[in-house]
N, C-alpha and C positions, 0 to 999 in steps of 0.2 A: 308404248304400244304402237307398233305401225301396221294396219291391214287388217287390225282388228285380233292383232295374235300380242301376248304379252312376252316379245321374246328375248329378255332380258331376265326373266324371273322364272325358276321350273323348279320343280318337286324330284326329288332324287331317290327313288328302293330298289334298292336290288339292280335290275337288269331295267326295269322300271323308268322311264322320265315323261314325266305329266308335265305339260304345258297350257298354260290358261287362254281362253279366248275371251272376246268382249260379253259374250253371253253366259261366260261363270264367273263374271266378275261386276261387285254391286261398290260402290262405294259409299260407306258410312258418314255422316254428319257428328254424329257424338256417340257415345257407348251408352247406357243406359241406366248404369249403377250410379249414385250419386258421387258415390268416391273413388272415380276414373280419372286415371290423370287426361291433363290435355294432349292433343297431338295436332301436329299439323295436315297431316294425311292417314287415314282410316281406312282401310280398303276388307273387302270379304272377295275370297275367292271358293269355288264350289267345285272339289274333284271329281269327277264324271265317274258314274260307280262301273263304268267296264274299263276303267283303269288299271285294275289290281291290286291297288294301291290297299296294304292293310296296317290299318291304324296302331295297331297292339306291336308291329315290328319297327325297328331304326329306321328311320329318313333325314334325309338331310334338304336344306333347303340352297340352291345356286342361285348367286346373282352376280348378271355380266354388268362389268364397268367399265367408262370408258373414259379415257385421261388424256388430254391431246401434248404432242410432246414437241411436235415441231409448227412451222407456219402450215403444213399439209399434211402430216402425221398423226396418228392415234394409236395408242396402245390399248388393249382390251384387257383388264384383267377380271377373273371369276373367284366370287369370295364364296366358303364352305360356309353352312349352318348346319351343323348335325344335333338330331334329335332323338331319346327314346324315351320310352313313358318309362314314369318311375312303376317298379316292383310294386307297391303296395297298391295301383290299379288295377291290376293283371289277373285274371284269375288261374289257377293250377292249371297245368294240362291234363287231362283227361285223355288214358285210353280210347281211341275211337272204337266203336264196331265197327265190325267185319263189313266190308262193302255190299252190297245188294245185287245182286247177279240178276240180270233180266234178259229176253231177250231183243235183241235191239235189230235183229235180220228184217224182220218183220216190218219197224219203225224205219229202216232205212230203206229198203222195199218201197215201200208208200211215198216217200221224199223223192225219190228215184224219178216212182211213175209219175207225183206233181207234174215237177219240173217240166219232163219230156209230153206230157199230155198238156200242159202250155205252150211249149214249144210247136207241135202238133198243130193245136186249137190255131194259131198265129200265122200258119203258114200262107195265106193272101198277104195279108200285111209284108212277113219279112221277105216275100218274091219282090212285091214292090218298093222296098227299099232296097236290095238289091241292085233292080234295073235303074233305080234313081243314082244309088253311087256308081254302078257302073258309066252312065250317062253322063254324068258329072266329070267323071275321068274320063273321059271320050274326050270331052268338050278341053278342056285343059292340055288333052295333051296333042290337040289339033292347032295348028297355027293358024292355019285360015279361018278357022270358027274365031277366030279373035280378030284379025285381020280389019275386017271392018265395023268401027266401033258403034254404028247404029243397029248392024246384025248381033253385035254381043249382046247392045244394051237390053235389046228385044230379048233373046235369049235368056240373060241374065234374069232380066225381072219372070218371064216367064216360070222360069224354073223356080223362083225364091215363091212365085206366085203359089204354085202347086205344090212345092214341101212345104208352104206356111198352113195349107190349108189342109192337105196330108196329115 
């Protein structure tokens, strides 16, 4: 795991690849059943349910390895793990009904007017960050404003002073 991401190990459906971070991942001490084999490492990870990811179809599981070949050299290889649930979980497919027709003009309307009546409400605010990046890039792309490093330093904090408290 480096950075908090496990990017060595991911989940494979379809078009689908889930990768784990450090906060869907718990690692276990023992399993619970009394008649669990031992293992040296125990790990749970937690698919994030706007993944896609669905249970009842094939996935495979990838892990990257790496094998060093020379005094400066490594080769990476990825091994497959494919999985689908046995048949006797599954229940039959079922017919769907017919979809529900609603209408959504209406619902998208309102999303519409949110957004732009946010945007609206906001408008002091985002003038003033405006004139702040414009300022900003002023200041940057003037030589002389840098020129002398006591006038920067002044400047500098000035500015960090006012977007901190902005």
């Amino acid at each position: 795991m480096r950075g908090g991401l496990f990017d060595r190990i991911q989940l494979i459906q379809g078009d689908n690849a889930v990768r784990w971070t450090d906060k869907q991942h718990r690692r276990l001490r023992i399993l619970a059943t009394a008649d669990a084999p031992s293992f040296t490492e125990l790990d749970q990870f937690k698919i994030p349910a706007d993944s896609g990811f669905d249970p009842a179809a094939p996935f495979r599981i990838q892990l990257l390895a790496q094998r060093v070949v020379g005094a400066v050299e490594k080769t990476f290889l990825t091994f497959d793990l494919g999985y689908a649930l046995p048949k006797r979980y599954l229940l039959p497919v079922a017919t769907a009904p017919p979809p529900i027709v609603t209408d959504l003009s209406a619902e998208t309307a309102a999303k519409a007017a949110l957004w732009q009546r946010i945007w609206r409400d906001r408008t002091i605010e985002i003038g003033i960050l405006c004139a702040m990046l414009l300022t900003l890039t002023g200041i940057f792309f003037q030589f002389h404003a840098t020129a002398n490093p006591r006038t920067f330093c002044w400047v500098r904090v000035s500015f960090l002073t006012v977007s901190s408290f902005y």
